[in-house]
C-alpha positions, 0 to 999 in steps of 0.5 A: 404061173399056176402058182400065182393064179392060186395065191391069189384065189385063196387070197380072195377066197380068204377075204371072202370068208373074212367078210363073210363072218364079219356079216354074219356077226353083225347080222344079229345087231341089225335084226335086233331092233327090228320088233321093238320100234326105234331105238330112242322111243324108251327115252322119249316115253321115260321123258313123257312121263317125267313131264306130265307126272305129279311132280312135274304138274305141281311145278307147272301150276306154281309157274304159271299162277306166279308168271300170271300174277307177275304179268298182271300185277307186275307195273315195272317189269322190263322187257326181258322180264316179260319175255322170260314170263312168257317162256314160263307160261308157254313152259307150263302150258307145254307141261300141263297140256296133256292134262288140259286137253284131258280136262276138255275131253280132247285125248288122243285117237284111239287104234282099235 
């Protein structure tokens, strides 16, 4: 019977050491992220950026004047037409949102 007590104590001992390296290898993944914030927050400022850059702003501005004008101008314009129009317009106030709230002098709160 002492035999079998002590195969299955160094089974177990065996499966604990196992479990153990398998823990403290994956223990420095865990502890990665801890002083950065979360893990998608560099590509939600990288797609921050990309809308409210030049670029971004010019094709807003573009977009609203022609939606704009296509609302007031356009007589004969259907119903999804308007609707897609709308989307424009709420696209562009979406985009340059940012910089109109600047232009109010309604920015962020500032931590100090």
């Amino acid at each position: 019977m002492k035999p079998l007590f002590k195969t299955l104590r160094a089974a177990a001992a065996r499966r604990m050491a196992l479990a153990g390296a398998v823990f403290l290898a994956t223990m420095a993944d865990a502890f990665a992220s801890g002083a950065g914030g979360l893990p998608w927050d560099g590509a939600i400022s990288t797609l921050q950026n990309d809308l409210t850059g030049p670029v971004a702003t010019g094709i807003s501005v573009i977009a609203f004047l022609a939606a704009g004008a296509s609302l007031v101008f356009g007589e004969e314009l259907g119903g999804i037409a308007k609707k897609a129009l709308y989307v424009v317009l709420g696209v562009a106030f979406i985009v340059l949102g940012n910089k109109f709230l600047a232009v109010l002098g309604l920015t962020g709160a500032m931590v100090a």
